[in-house]
N, C-alpha and C positions, 0 to 999 in steps of 0.2 A: 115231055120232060127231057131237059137237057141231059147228056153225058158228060163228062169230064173223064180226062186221066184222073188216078187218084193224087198223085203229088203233086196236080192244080188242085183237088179240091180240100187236099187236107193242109196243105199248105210247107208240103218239105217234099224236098227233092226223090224219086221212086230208088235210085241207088242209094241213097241214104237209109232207105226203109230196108232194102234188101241188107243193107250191112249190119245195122241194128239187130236184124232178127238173126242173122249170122252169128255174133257176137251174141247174141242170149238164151243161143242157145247151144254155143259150143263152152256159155258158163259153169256149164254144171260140171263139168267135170275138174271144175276148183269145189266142189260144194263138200263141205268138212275142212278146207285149206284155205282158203280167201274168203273176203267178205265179199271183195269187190276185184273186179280186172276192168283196167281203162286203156282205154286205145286212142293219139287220132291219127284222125282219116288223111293221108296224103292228099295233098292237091289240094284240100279244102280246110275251111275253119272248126270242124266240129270237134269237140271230143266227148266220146263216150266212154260211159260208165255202164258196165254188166254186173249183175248181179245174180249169182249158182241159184239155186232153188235147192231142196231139201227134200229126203226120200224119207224123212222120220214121222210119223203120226206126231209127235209133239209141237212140231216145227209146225203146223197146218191148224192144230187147235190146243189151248193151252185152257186156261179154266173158261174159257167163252167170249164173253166182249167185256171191254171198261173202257170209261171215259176217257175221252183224246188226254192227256197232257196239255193242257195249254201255256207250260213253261215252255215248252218246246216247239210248240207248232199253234199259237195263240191265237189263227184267225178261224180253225176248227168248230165253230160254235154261232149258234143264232144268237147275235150282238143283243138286241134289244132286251132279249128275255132272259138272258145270260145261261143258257143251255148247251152246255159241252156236247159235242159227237160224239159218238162209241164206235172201237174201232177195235178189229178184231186183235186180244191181248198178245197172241202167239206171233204176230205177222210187227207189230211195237215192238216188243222185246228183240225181235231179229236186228229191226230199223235201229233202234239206240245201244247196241251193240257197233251196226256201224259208224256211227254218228257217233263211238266214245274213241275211233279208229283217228288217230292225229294223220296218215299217212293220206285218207280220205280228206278228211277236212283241207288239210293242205294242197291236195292236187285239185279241187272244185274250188279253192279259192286262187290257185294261179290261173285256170281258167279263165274264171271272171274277170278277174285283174287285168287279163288281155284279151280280154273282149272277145274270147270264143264260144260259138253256139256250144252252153252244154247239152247232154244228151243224157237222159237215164232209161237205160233199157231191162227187159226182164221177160223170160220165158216160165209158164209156170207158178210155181212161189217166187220164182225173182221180181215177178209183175208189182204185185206189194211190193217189197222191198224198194222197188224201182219210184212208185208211186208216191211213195212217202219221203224218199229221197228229193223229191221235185218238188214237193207240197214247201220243206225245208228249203229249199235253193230257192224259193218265191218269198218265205218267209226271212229270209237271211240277209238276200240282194237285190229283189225286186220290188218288197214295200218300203226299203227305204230310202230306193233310189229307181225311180218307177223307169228312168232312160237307158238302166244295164238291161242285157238284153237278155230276154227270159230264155226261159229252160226249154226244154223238151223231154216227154216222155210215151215212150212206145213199147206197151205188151203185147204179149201174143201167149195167149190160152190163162189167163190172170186167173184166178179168184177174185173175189168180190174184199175192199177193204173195208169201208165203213157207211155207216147208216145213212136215213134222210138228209140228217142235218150236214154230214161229210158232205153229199154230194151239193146239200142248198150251199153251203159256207164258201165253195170253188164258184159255184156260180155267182154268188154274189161280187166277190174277188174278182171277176172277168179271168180265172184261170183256168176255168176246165176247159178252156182251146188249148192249152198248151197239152193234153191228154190221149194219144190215139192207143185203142188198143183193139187187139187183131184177135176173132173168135172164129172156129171152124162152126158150121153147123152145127153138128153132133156131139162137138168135145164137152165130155161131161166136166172138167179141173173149172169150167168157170163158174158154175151151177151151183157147185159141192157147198158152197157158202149159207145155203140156205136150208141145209141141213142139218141138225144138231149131232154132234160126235156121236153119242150112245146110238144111234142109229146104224152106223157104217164103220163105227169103229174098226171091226175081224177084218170088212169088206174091202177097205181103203188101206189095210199095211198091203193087205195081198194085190192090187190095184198099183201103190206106190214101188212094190219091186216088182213090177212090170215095168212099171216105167221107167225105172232107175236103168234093169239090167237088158230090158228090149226082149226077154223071155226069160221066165217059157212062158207060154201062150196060159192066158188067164182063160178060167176055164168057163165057156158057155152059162153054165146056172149060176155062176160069182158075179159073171158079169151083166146079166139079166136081175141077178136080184138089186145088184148097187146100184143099175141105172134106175130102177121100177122104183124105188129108195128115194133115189136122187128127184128124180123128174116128180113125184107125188106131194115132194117137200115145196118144189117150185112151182107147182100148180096151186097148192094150198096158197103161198105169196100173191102170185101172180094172180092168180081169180079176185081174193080178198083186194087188191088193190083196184082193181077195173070195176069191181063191184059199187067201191067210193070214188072211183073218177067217173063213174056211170049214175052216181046219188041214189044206189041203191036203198032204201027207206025199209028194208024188213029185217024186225029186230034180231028175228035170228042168226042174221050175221052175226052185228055185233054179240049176242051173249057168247056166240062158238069163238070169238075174238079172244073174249071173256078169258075163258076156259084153256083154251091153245094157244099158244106162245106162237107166235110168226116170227121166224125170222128177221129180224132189221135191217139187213145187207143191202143194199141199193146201188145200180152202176154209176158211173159220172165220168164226161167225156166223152169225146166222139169214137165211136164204135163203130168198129169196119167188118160185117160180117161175111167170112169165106162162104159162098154155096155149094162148094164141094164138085163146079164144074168148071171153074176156071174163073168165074166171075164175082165180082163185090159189092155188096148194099151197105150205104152208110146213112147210120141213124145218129142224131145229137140229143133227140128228148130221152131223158134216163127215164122215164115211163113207158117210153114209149119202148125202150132197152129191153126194161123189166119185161113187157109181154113179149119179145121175140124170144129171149132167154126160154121162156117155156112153149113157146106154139110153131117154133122150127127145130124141135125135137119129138114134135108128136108124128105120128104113127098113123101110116092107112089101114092099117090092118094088124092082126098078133101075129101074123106069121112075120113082119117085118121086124119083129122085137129082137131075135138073137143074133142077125145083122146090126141092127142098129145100135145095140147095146154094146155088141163086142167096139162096134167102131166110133164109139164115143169115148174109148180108152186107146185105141189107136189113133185116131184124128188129132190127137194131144200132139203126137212126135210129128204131125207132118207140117206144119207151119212153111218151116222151109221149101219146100218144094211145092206145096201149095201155093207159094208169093211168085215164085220164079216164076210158075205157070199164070198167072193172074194178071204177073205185070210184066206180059212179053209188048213188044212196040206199038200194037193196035189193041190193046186192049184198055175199056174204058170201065166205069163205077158210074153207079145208077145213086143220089143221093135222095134220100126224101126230108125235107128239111119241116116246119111244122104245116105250112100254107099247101104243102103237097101232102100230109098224112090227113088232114083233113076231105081231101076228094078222093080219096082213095077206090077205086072201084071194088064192088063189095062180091062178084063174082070172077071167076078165074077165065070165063069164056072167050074175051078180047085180045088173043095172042097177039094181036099188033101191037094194044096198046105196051110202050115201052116201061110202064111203070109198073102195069101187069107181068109180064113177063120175069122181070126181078122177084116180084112177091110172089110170083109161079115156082122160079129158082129157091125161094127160101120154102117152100111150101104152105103157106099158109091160107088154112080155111076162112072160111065167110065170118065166121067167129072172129079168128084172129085181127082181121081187116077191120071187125066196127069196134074192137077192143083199143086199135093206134087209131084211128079217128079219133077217138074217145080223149087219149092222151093229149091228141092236137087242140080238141076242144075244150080241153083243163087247163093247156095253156092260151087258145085267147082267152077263155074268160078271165083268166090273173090277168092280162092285159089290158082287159076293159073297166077291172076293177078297181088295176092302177090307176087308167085315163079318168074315171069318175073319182078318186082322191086325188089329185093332181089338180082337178077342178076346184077342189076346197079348199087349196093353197093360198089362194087370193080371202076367200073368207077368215082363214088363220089371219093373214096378212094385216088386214083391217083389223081385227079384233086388236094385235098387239098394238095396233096404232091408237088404237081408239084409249089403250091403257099407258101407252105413254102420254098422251096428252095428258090423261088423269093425272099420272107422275110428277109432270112438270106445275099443275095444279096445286100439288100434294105440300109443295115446297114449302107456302107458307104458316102451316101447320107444321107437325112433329116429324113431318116426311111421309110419303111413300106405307112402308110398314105398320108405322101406327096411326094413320089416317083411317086403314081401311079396318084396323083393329078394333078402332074404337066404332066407326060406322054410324056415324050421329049423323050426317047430309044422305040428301037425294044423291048427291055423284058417286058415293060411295055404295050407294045400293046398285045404282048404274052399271060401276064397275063388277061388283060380283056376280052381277046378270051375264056383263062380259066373260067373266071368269069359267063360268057355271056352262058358256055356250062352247067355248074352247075345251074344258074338260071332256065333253062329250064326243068333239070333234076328233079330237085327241084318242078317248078312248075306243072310240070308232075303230081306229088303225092299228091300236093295239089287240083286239079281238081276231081282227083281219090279220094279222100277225101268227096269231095262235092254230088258227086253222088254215094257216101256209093259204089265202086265198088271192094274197098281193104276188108279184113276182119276185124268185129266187135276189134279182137284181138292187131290188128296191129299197133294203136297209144300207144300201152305196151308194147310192144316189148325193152327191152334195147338197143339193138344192133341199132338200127333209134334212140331211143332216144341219145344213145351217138354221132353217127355221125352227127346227126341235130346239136350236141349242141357243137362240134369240127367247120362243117360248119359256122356257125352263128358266130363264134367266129374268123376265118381267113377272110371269104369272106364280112361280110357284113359291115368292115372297109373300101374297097374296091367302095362297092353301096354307103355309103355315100359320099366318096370322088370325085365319080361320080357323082355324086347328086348336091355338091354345088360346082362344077369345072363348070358345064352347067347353074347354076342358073343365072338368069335374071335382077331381081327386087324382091322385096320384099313382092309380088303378090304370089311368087310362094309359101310362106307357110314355114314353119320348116319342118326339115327331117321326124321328129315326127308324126308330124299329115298330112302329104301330101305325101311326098314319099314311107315312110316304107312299101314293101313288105309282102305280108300275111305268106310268106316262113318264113322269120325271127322270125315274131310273133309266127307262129305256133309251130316252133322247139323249143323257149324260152318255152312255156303254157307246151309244152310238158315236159321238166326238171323241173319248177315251182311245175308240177303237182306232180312229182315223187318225187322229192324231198323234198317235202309239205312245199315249201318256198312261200310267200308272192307275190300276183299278181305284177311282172314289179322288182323282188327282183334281179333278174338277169339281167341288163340291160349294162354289161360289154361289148358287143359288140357294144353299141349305142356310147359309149364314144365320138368318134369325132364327132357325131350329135350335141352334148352338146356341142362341145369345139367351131363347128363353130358357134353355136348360142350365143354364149357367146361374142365371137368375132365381132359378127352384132352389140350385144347391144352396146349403150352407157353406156359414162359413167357414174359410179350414179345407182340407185334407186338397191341398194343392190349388185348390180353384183360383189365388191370386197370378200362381202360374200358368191356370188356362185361361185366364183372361186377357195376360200378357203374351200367349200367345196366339190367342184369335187376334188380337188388336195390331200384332205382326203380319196378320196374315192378311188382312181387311187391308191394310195400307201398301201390303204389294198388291194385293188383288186392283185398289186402284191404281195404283201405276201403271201395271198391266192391261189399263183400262175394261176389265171385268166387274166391276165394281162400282158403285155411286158415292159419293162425298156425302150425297144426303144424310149415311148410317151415320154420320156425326152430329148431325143436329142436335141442338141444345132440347131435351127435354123427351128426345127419341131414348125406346126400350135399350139400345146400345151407350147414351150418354150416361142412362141412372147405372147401368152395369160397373162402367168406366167409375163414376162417381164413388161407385160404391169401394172400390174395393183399389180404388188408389184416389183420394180426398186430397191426401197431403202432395200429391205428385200432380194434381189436375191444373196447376195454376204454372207448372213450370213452362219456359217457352216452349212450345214446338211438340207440347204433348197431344194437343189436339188442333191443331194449325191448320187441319186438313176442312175442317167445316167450311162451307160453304158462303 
């Protein structure tokens, strides 16, 4: 296994790193006085942004976790399913505090303006702060101008900010490269996350003015009890997650799942972990995070407990002098990327081998070793799960061909819509066959979706995005015309709110996303939904004004080329609409000039 410096393999220069961590951690002593202190770097292009950390229990936990904001930070969420992150509420509140700072805003956009690397750094609670500050600076500069040059941000000793879906939602984005963040061994501040308050509450004021004032010395059984605390909370995580990256199959997991509330907290980003001998293992799978997070904390023995407990609240302050030692001129970083967690040797006896030696450094048992195998092995199989949908793209492909031909067929009838509504020919049963084969195809991917079995990557991909958004656009004129050809009574609900498919919605959130149009902006496939409810209504209570304004919308949609000319056909569900409820206007030029 190869070495690298680490500023080859993380991709920034190692003076840079050393100043960074300089700057985040000579922040705190703005913490109650500044939000933020920015610096740049002589000689070079960067400028950095620090951010203090906080010695208050409130500032660390506030009522628990709630939903990202996605006014603020809108690519937070698994697109398809439309499922916001959760993201710890005490560590948001600090963030949009700074983000309401004009003096901030201002100097991150002259920055950019001139095209220097920004940088957000943090020690600590600055880590958050930092972290979301960058999530922002992606969301602000780099979605909607993908050639400004992105950000950077680098922790050292973080907490954990937000859940699965935070860390999926980066990954999808291609951002969590721009994320490094620096963990000692033993320092318990990154852990704590996975903890709930009522737990450590007493533990963690008397914990935080240690750290605040560097003494007095926190006392042996304080800090024995908050580590045994800490470390039992992240075992509980950690175990339960290996458990299902391992397809553990006995119920009793899940019912104890049931029952006890785990944690959500998840890392994201490339993690540089300190071995506390001068040397660095860098990991990128956040699963593979999560288990080091707990099995290079563990213990040969109880007598090692009130050493290692004291120095997991010590290890916090030493960052600094940790790096200086770490990145003297000959020193290199051991990376295991996924292709190398996979062979990982499963005993510690091969002191030559170089990849052994690292995991010897981190300390990890035979356990810990088939636990990141395990991780590596959850991501190929999302890789192969992808490669095996990826192959059914040609079969989508053809199906929608196969329904425009029908389309073009459809013309000399009512159209498209009411061809397949009425359903009196063999084509039209053809076509629903088509229909019915694509649904499933479809649904397929949405299931696989649910149980996170595709790759983090996968809902970004252009190539799904545009075929979802081709799909939605031929077929699911088709579902609705099925829909109110089988309707009942007036029990059964709008297409809207009772019928519509998660397939449709997902493919739409998917272009919405991407194209950072307005939630529901795209709703040009739903058209005949609207037209038959329009049709239900009576008459009266505005409907001659929503008819005039679908029939606005319908003729930008074509212009726009979203749209077919077909929906004018003489004798189509949208002509009797038109007909109905403007008679006297239907003969003026240029009212419906758009037919075909």
């Amino acid at each position: 296994m190869a070495s690298v410096r680490l500023g080859e393999n993380v991709g920034i220069r190692e003076e840079i790193i050393k100043k960074a961590c300089s700057m985040a951690m000579k922040a705190h002593k703005y913490a109650g006085k500044q939000l933020f202190v920015s610096e740049k770097i002589k000689s070079s292009s960067e400028v950095v942004f620090s951010f203090p950390g906080s010695w208050s229990v409130s500032d660390w936990f506030s009522r628990g976790e709630v939903k990202v904001d996605l006014q603020v930070l809108p690519s937070l969420k698994q697109v398809g399913l439309n499922h916001a992150a959760t993201v710890n509420e005490a560590f948001m509140m600090r963030f949009k505090a700074l983000l309401a700072h004009p003096q901030f805003r201002k100097e991150v956009g002259a920055a950019a303006t001139e095209g220097k690397q920004v940088m957000f750094t943090g020690h600590s609670l600055g880590g958050p702060v930092a972290m979301l500050a960058a999530i922002w600076f992606l969301e602000e500069y780099i979605r909607p101008d993908p050639t400004k040059r992105p950000p950077l941000c680098i922790t050292f000793g973080s907490p954990l900010v937000g859940d699965r879906l935070f860390s999926h939602a980066l990954r999808r984005e291609n951002w969590s490269r721009y994320f490094i963040n620096f963990i000692m061994k033993h320092d318990i501040v990154p852990r704590i996350s996975f903890t709930p308050l009522s737990s450590i509450e007493q533990q963690l004021k008397l914990i935080l003015s240690f750290l605040s004032s560097k003494s007095p010395q926190v006392p042996v059984n304080e800090a024995v009890m908050f580590f045994v605390t800490v470390m039992r909370n992240v075992s509980s995580v950690a175990s339960h997650a290996a458990c299902k990256i391992m397809g553990n199959t006995n119920l009793l997991l899940e019912a104890i799942s049931n029952f006890i509330e785990l944690s959500p907290y998840r890392p994201f980003g490339t993690y540089v972990f300190c071995t506390g001998n001068g040397k660095l293992v860098v990991i990128r799978n956040p699963d593979a995070v999560l288990q080091l997070l707990f099995y290079t904390s563990q213990l040969n023995s109880e007598t090692e407990l009130p050493g290692v407990a004291q120095s997991s609240i010590k290890d916090h302050l030493r960052y600094k002098d940790e790096l200086e030692e770490c990145l003297q001129i000959m020193q290199t970083v051991t990376c295991f990327e996924n292709h190398q967690l996979e062979i990982l040797p499963l005993s510690s006896d091969d002191v030559s081998s170089e990849s052994n030696s690292a995991l010897n450094d981190l300390g990890l048992s035979a356990r810990a070793r088939l636990c990141l195998r395990a991780t590596a092995e959850l991501e190929k199989q999302k890789n192969n799960y992808q490669r095996e949908i990826d192959k059914k793209m040609a079969d989508i492909e053809n199906g929608i061909k196969n329904l425009e031909g029908y389309k073009k067929r459809c013309q000399h009838k009512a159209g498209y819509y009411d061809a397949f509504k009425i359903s009196d020919e063999k084509e039209d049963f053809d076509a629903n066959v088509e229909r019915l084969k694509l649904a499933g195809l479809w649904d397929e991917i949405i299931e696989m979706l649910k149980r996170y079995e595709l790759t983090d990557e996968f809902e970004g991909r252009k190539a799904w995005i545009d075929i979802g958004n081709r799909y939605r656009r031929m077929v699911e004129p088709l579902d609705i015309a099925n829909y109110y050809r089988h309707l009942k009574n007036e029990d059964t609900g709008p297409y809207m709110e009772r019928g519509r498919p998660k397939r449709y919605k997902c493919a739409q959130r998917w272009r919405e996303h991407t194209d950072r149009m307005l939630t529901d902006e795209s709703l040009e496939s739903c058209f005949w939904a609207e037209v038959e409810e329009l049709s239900i209504m009576s008459v009266g209570l505005g409907i001659r004004e929503k008819v005039s304004n679908l029939k606005g919308k319908v003729e930008e949609w074509i212009r726009n080329g979203v749209q077919d000319q077909d929906v004018f056909l003489a004798g189509s569900t949208f002509d009797k609409l038109l007909k109905a409820h403007f008679l006297a206007n239907s003969a003026q030029p240029g009212f419906m000039n758009l037919t075909a």
